[in-house]
VOMIMI-468228 format. One line per 4 residues: number of its first residue (from 1); their letters; for each residue x, y, z of C-alpha. Coordinates in steps of 0.5 Angstrom, whole numbers. Layout:
residues N
NUM) a) X/Y/Z  ... .
//
This chain:
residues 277
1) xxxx) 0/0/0  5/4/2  9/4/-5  2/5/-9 .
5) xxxx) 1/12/-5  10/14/-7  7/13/-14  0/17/-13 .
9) xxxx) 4/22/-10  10/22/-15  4/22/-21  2/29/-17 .
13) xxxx) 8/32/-17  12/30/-24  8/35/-28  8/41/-23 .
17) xxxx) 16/40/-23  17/39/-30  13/45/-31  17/48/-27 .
21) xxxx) 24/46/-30  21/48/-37  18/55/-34  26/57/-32 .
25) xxxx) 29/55/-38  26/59/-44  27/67/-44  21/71/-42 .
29) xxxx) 16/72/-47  17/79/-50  10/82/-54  12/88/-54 .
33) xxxx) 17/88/-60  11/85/-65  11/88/-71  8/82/-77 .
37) xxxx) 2/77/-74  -1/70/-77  -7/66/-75  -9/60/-78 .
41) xxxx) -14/54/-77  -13/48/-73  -17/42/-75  -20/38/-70 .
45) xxxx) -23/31/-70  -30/31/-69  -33/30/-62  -26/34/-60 .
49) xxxx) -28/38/-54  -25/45/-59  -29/43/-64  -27/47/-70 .
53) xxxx) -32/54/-71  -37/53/-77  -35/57/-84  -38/63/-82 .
57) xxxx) -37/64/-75  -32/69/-73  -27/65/-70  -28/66/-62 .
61) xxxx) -22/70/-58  -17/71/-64  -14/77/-62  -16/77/-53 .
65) xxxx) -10/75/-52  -6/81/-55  -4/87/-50  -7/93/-52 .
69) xxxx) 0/96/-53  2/90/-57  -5/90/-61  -3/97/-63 .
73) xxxx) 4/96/-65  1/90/-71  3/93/-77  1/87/-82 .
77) xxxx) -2/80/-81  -1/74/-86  -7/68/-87  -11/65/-92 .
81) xxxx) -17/67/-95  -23/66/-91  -27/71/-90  -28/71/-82 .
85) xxxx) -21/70/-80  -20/78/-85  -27/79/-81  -24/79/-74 .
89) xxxx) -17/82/-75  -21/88/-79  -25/89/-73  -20/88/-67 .
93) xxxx) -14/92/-72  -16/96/-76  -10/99/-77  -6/93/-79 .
97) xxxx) -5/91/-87  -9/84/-89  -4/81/-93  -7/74/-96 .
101) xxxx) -1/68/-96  2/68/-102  2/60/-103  -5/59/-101 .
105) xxxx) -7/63/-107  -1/58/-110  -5/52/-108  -12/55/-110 .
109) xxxx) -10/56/-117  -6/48/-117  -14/47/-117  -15/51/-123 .
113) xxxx) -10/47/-127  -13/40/-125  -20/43/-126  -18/44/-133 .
117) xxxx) -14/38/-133  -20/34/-132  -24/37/-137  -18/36/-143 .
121) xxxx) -18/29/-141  -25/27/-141  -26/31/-148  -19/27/-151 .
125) xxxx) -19/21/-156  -15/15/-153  -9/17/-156  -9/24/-152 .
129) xxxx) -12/20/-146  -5/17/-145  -2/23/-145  -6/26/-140 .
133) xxxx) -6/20/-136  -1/21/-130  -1/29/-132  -3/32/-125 .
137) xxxx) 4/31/-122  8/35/-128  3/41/-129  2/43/-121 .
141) xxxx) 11/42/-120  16/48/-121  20/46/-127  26/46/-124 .
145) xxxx) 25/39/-119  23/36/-125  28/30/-127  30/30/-134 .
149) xxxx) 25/25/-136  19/28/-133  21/35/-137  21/31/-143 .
153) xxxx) 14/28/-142  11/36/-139  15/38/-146  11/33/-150 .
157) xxxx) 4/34/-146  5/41/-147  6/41/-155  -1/37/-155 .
161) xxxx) -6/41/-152  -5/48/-152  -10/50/-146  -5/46/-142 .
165) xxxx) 0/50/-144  -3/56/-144  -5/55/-135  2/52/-134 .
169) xxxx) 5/58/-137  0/63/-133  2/59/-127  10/62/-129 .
173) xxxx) 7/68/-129  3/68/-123  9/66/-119  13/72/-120 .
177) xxxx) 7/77/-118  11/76/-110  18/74/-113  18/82/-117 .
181) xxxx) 12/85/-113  15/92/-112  11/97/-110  2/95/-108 .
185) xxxx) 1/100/-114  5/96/-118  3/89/-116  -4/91/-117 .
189) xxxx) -3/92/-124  1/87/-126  -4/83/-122  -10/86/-127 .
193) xxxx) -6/85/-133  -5/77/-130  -13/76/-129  -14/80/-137 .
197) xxxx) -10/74/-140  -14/69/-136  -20/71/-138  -17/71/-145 .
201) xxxx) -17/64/-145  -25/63/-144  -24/57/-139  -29/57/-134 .
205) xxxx) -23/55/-128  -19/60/-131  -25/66/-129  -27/64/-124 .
209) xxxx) -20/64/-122  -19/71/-123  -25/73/-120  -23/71/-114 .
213) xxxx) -16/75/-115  -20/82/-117  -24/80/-110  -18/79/-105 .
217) xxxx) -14/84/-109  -12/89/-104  -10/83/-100  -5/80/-104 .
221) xxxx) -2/87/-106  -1/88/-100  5/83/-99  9/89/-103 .
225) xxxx) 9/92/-98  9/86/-92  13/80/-94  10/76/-90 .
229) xxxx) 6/69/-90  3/64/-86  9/58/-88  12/59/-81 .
233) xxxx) 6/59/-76  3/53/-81  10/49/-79  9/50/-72 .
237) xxxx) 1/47/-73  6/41/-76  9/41/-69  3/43/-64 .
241) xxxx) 0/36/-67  6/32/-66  6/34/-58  -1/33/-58 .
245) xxxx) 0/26/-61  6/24/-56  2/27/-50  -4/23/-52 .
249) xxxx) -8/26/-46  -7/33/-45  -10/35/-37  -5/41/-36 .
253) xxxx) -6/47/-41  0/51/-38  4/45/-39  2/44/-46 .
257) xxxx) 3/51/-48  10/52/-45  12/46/-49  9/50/-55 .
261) xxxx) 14/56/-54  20/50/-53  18/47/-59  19/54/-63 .
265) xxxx) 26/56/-58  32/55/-62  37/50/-60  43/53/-58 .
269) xxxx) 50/49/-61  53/45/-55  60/47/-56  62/40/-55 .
273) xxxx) 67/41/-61  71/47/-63  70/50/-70  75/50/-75 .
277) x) 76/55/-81 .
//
C-alpha cells in the first residue's frame, strides 16, 4: 500500500516539476516588439472538445490574447483567404494591413489546373488520353524539380493540348507576381494584367480563378509592402499535433502551452567541439 501511494503522490507532483524546469529554462515572453502576426485554422476531429467553429462563424478570441500596446504596434497580418478570419482582424486591428498568403493562392490555382486538366482528359481521344493520363504531378510541380525524363514527358503534353499550355504558362507568370512585387500599386497592376490574360483563354476555371484574385485584390498586393506568410505558423501546427500526439492526453493547459513555446525556441549549439576554418 505504501508504494502505490509514493506512485500516487509522484504522479501528483511530476507535472508540477516538469513544468517548473520547463518554465526556468525559456526566455520570458517579449510581445512588445510584435511587429507582423499569422493566424491559421487547426482542424480537430469531430467529437473534440474545441470543435472546429462552422464556415461562418467569427473565430472565438482570435486577437484577446494581445496586449493593448501589442495590439496597436501590429503592422500586417498573414492568413488564408477565409472571410472571418479577414473579419476579426478588421474589427479587432483596424490599422493593421491584410496580407492573403501567398502560397495559399498558390494552391487555389493548382485546383484550376486540375479542373482543366480533367475536362481535357474527358474531352481527348485514346491516343490523347494516354498522354494525359498521370498528367497531374507535371502540371502542378515547379519545372526546376522535374527530372529529365519527366520534363521530356511535360514538354510533350504541352506541345499536344494548347489550353494545358496556356494554364502552365499562366501558373509561371502568377509565381513572379511575389517574386518582382515592387510596390502594391505595381503588384495590382500586374495583378490586373495577369487576371486580363486568364480570362483571354475563355475557360470557366480560369475565370472563376480571376475572379476570386480581383475579389482579394488588395489582400494580396499588399505583400508589397509586408513580405509575409503564414508557411512558419503552419509548421508550428505540424509540430502542435506532434506534441498532441506523443501526449495523448492533455490534463494540463499550461503545461502544454509552455511546450509550444519549447517547440519553437531555437537549440543552442552544444559547444562539445571547436569550430574549424
Amino acid at each position: 500500500m505504501r508504494e502505490f501511494y509514493l506512485l500516487e503522490i509522484i504522479a501528483d507532483i511530476a507535472p508540477g516539476i516538469r513544468a517548473g524546469q520547463l518554465r526556468g529554462s525559456l526566455e520570458p515572453q517579449r510581445q512588445h516588439c510584435q511587429r507582423h502576426l499569422s493566424v491559421d485554422a487547426v482542424d480537430r476531429p469531430v467529437g473534440d472538445r474545441a470543435h472546429a467553429q462552422a464556415a461562418l462563424e467569427r473565430p472565438p478570441g482570435l486577437l484577446d490574447a494581445l496586449e493593448l500596446l501589442v495590439a496597436q504596434g501590429i503592422q500586417a497580418v498573414a492568413m488564408d483567404m477565409w472571410q472571418p478570419f479577414a473579419q476579426a482582424v478588421a474589427e479587432g486591428l483596424p490599422a493593421a494591413a491584410i496580407v492573403f498568403d501567398r502560397f495559399h493562392v498558390v494552391q487555389q490555382y493548382s485546383k484550376a489546373i486540375d479542373s482543366v486538366r480533367r475536362s481535357e482528359f474527358k474531352r481527348a481521344n485514346k491516343a490523347d488520353r494516354g498522354l494525359l493520363a498521370g498528367s497531374r504531378y507535371l502540371l502542378l510541380k515547379n519545372a526546376e524539380r522535374l527530372n529529365d525524363k519527366q520534363t521530356t514527358r511535360l514538354e510533350e503534353l504541352l506541345a499536344a493540348n494548347a489550353n494545358l499550355t496556356a494554364v502552365y504558362s499562366l501558373k509561371e507568370q502568377l509565381q513572379q507576381l511575389w517574386v518582382q512585387s515592387g510596390s502594391v500599386t505595381t503588384m495590382s497592376q500586374r495583378l490586373e494584367a495577369w487576371c486580363a490574360l486568364a480570362e483571354t483563354t475563355g475557360l470557366t476555371p480560369m475565370k472563376r480563378f480571376a475572379a476570386m484574385l480581383h475579389r482579394h485584390r488588395d489582400g494580396i498586393c499588399n505583400y508589397a509592402d509586408h513580405p509575409i506568410t503564414t508557411a512558419r505558423l503552419e509548421s508550428g501546427n505540424v509540430a502542435i499535433g506532434l506534441i498532441r500526439k506523443r501526449a495523448r492526453v492533455l490534463l494540463d493547459t499550461a503545461y502544454f502551452k509552455l511546450k509550444i513555446r519549447q517547440c519553437a525556441t531555437p537549440e543552442l549549439p552544444l559547444g562539445l567541439y571547436a569550430l574549424t576554418g
